[in-house]
C-alpha positions as CSV (number, residue, x, y, z in Angstrom):
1,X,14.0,4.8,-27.0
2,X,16.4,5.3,-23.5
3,X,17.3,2.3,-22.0
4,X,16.3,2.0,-18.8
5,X,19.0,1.3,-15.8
6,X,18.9,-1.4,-13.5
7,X,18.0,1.7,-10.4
8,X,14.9,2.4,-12.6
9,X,14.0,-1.0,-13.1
10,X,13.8,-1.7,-9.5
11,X,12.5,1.9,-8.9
12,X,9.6,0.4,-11.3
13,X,9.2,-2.8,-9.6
14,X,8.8,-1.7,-6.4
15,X,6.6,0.8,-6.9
16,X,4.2,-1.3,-8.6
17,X,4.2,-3.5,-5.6
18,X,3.5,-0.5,-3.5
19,X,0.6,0.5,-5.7
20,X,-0.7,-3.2,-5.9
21,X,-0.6,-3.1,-1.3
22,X,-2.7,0.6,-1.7
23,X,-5.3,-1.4,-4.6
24,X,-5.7,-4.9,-2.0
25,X,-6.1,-2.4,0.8
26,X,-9.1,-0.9,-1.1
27,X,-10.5,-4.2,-2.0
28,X,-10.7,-5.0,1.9
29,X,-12.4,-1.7,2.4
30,X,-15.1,-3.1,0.6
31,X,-15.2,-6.5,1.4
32,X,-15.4,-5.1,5.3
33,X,-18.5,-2.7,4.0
34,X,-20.5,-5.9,3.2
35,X,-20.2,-7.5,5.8
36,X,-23.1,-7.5,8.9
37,X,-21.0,-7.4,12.0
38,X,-21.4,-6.0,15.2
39,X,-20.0,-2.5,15.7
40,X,-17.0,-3.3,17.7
41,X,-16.0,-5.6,15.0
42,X,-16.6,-2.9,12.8
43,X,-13.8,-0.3,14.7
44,X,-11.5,-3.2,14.9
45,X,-12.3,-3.1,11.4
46,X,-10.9,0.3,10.9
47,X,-8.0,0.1,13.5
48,X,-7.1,-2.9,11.2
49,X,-7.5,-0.8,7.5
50,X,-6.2,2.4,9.0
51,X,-2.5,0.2,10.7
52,X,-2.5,-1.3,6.4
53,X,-2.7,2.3,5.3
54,X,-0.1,3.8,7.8
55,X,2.2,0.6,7.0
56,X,1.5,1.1,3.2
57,X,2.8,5.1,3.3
58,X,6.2,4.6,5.4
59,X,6.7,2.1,3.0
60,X,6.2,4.4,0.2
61,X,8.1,7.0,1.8
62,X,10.9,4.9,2.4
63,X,10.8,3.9,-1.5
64,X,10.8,7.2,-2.4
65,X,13.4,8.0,0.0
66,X,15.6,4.9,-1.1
67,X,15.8,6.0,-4.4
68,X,16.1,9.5,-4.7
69,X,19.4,9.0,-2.3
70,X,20.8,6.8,-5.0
């Protein structure tokens, strides 16, 4: 079996983390659906889940980015 290097190690690592952000991001998506709130609560809501999600992909992007420079 190929060793792996200390760039895919971290390449592993972090991705994993970024995957774990997406997956809690889901799980507040649900917690928010079960919820009774009123409906301005419920677009602040969505502002809040859709700000995680734009966060979640430059982060990604810049992983991908980081590594495929390397």
């Amino acid at each position: 079996m190929e060793q792996l290097g200390y760039q895919d190690i971290e390449w592993r690592n972090d991705w994993q983390i970024i995957v774990k952000i997406f997956e809690t991001i889901d799980e507040l998506k649900s917690q928010f659906k079960k919820l009774d709130v009123s409906y301005l609560r419920e677009v602040q809501q969505k502002i809040l889940i859709l700000n995680l999600e734009k966060y979640a992909w430059s982060l990604q992007n810049y992983i991908i980015e980081k590594y495929s420079r390397e």
